[in-house]
N, C-alpha and C positions, 0 to 999 in steps of 0.2 A: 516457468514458461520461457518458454526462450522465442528470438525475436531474430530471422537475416539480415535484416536493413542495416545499414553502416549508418552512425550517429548524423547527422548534418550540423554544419556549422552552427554556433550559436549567435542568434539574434540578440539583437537590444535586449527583447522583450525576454530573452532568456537568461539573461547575465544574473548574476546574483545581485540581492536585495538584501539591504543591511535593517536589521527589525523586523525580520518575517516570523513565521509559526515555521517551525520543521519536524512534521513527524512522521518518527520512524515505524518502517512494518520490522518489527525485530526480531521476527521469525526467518523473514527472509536473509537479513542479514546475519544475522549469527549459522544459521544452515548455510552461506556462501563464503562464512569466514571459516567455518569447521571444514570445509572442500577445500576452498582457496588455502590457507596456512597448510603448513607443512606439521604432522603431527609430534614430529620431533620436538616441538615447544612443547615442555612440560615444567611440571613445577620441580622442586625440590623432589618429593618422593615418589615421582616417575609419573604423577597422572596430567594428562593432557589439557593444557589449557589452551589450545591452538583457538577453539573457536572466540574464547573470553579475548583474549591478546588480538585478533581481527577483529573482530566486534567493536572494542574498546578502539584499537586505530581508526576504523571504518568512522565513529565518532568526533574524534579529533580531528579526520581530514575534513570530512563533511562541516565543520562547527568553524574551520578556519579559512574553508573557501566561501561559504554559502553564508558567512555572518548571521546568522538567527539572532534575533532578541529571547525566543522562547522555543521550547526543546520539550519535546516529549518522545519518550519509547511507547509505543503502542504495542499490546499483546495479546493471545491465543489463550483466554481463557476458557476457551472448548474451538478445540481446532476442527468441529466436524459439527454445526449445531443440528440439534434435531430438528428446527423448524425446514430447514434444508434438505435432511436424511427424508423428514416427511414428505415433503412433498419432489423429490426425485430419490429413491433407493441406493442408487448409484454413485450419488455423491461424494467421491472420495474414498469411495468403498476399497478399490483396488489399496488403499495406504492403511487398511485397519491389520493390525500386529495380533492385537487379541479381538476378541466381541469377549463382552462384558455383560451379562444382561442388566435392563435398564439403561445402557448407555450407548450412545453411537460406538463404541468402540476403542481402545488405545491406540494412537498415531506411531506408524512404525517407526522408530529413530535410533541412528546408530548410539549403543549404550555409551561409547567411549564423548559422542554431543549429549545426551541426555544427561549425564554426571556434570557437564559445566553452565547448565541453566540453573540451578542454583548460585552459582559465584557471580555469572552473570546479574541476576538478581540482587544480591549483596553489594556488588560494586556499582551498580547502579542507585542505590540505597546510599552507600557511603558518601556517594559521588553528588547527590540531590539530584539526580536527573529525574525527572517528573517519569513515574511507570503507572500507566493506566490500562485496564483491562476491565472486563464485566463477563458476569456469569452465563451463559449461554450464546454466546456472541464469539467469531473473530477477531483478529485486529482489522481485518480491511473494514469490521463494522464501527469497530472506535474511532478508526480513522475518519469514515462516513461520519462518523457523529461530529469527531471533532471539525471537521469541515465547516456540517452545516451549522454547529454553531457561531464558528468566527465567523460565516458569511453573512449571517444571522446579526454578529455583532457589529460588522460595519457598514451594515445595511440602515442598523439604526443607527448608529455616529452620522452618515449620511445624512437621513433623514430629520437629526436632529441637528444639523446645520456645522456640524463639529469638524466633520470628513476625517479621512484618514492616507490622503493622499495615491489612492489606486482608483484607476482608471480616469484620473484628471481630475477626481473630486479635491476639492479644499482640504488644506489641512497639512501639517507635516507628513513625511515621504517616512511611506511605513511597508516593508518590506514582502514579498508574498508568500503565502503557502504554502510549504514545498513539501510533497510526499517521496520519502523514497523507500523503495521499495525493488524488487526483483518479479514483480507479477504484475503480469497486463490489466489484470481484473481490472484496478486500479486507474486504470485511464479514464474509465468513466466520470471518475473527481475533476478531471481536469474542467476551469472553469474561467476563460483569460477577464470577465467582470469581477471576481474577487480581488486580485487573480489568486488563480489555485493552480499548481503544474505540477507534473511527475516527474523525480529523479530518479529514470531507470536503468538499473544497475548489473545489468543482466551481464555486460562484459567488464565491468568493475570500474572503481571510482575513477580509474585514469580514462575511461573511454562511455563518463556518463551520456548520457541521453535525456535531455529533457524535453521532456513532452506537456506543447502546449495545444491550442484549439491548431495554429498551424502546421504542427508536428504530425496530428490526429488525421488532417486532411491530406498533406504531401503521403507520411505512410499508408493508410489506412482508404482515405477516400469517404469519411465522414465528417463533418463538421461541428462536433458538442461532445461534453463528454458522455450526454444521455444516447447520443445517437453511435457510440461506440457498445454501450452495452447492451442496446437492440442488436448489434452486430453481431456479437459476442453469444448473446440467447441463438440466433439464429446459426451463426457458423458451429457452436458447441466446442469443449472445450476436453478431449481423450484424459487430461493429464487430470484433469477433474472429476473427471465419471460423467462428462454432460454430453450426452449423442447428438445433439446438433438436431439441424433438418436436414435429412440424408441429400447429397446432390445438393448442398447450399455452401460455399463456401462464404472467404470474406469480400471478395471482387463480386460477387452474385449477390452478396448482403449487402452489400455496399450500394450495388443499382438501383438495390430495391428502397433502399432508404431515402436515397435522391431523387426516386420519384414519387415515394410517397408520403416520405417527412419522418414516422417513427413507424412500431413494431404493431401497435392497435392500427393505425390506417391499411397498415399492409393484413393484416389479415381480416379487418374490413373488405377489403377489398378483393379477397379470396372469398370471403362467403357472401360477397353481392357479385361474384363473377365477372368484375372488373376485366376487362379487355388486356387491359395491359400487363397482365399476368397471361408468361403461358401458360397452355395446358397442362404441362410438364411441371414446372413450377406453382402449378394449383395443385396438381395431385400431390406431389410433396410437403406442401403447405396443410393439406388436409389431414394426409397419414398422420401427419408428427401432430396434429391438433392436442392433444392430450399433452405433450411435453410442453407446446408453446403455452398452454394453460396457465401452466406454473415454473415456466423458467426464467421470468422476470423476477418471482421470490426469489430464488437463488442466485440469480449472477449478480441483482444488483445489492448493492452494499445499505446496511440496515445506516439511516440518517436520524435517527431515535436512542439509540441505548442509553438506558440508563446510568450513566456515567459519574461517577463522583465529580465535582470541581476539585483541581487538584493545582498548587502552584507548579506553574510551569517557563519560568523566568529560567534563563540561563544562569547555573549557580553561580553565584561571585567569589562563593568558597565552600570547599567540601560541608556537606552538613555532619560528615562525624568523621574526622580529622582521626584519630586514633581508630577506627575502624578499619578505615581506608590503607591506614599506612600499615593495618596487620595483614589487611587482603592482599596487601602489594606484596608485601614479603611473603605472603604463607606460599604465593600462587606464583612468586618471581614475574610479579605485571609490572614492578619499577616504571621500565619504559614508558610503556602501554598508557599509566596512569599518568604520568609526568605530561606525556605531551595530550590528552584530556585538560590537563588545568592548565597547560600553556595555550591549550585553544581556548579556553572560557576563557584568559585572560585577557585574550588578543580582541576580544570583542565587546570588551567592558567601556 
């Protein structure tokens, strides 16, 4: 998805945090490191490792500016779920390569990146980088999940007098959440009580964007990251397959939000004929009633999945050292990999 706005300065509250959770949507970035590199990075016997070599950098920069304690790659164990395909058709449909019966379908991807998600996998493996994904689900859904767990988790250190040092509570200074990612979807995590915020990467790591509740509001004209994904149900999303409400954009989503707080008030208040709806905007409100039914299941991100616990400490040293250093040569990643363990290093 792509985004006009020029980044705005970074605040306090935006600066990096040493001790945070960081995880990656890793579809996004390795799909923006296979465009971004130059394909001429190949290994040894001519095949492309541009995206693993961006990928792997994208890691390194991100792990030496952003200090994380804990690191996870989050993944596309079904890039298209059918709980989603159910309840809107259209759902990514335009990106199906094959139909497959029984299956939403094969995600179209160029063969020359589909050949380096396996290595990608491997070096992350070599590397200890925590890789979590779940069967029927996203990564924006793992993310969702992992979210609501850590919120979950210093909700109760809070509670149990211990704190964790965010948002003034007691306790040592422990660093925030940080999603990055290439896709707005994802604003909706944004959460400044955890805190939770987005690293969006749309114009690359030299020109990130992070996106907080105040970010949300100066672009956007919403206040929470729930009141971004009402936004989002209602403006629709082409690159998605999600038709919106026709004649609604996000300035007209936007208004309606601020005067009626979220997406159930607002169409409350189309079927008690609320005044402050026009006509115009009632009738469109109504047409689209079937889509608004169920366009909360899809745009908003699953806060549930089934998730293994998985260690996800920043590695202090490769977990298979001779692995690593076959991937590095097989794949010519020296580099690549070098400055990964001089970023874990730099934050021990």
């Amino acid at each position: 998805m792509t985004d006009p706005a020029t980044p705005a300065p970074l605040r306090d509250t935006q600066l990096p945090g040493h001790g945070g959770l960081l995880l990656l949507d890793s579809a996004s970035q390795y799909f923006r490191a296979f465009f971004g590199v130059p394909d001429s990075v190949r290994a040894a016997d001519g095949t492309p490792v541009n995206a693993v070599r961006g990928f792997l950098d994208t890691i390194a920069v991100l792990v030496t500016e952003r200090r994380p304690a804990r690191l996870v790659a989050c993944w596309d164990d079904d890039w298209r779920p059918a709980f989603r395909v159910d309840a809107i058709p259209s759902y990514k449909a335009h990106r199906v390569a094959t139909e497959v019966p029984g299956t939403t379908g094969i995600e179209e991807v160029p063969e020359a990146l589909l050949a380096q998600v396996p290595v990608i996998v491997e070096v992350l493996a070599a590397l200890g980088i925590a890789r979590v994904g779940c069967p029927g689900y996203e990564a924006d859904d793992v993310i969702g999940t992992l979210v609501e767990r850590e919120a979950a988790r210093r909700r109760a250190l809070r509670e149990a007098g211990g704190g964790i040092g965010a948002s003034g509570s007691r306790g040592p200074a422990v660093g925030p959440v940080e999603v990055v990612t290439g896709d707005r979807d994802l604003f909706q995590l944004v959460d400044d009580d955890v805190p939770v915020r987005v690293l969006y990467t749309a114009r690359g790591l030299k020109k990130l964007d992070v996106v907080d509740v105040e970010r949300l509001a100066e672009r956007y004209g919403v206040t929470s990251g729930q009141a971004y994904a009402d936004m989002a149900a209602l403006r629709g999303d082409p690159s998605d397959g999600l038709p919106g409400v026709a004649g609604i954009g996000e300035k007209t989503a936007a208004g309606l939000l601020a005067r009626y707080g979220d997406l159930a008030s607002i169409l409350r208040a189309r079927d008690e004929g609320d005044p402050g709806l026009s006509p115009t905007q009632r009738r469109r409100l109504t047409e689209a009633a079937g889509y608004l039914d169920v366009a909360p299941l899809v745009v908003q991100v699953a806060r549930d999945a089934p998730l293994p616990a998985v260690p996800d400490d920043v590695p202090s040293a490769p977990a298979d050292p001779a692995a690593l250093d076959a991937l590095a040569s097989r794949w010519r990643l020296r580099s690549s990999v070098d400055r990964v363990l001089e970023a874990f290093a730099s934050v021990r």
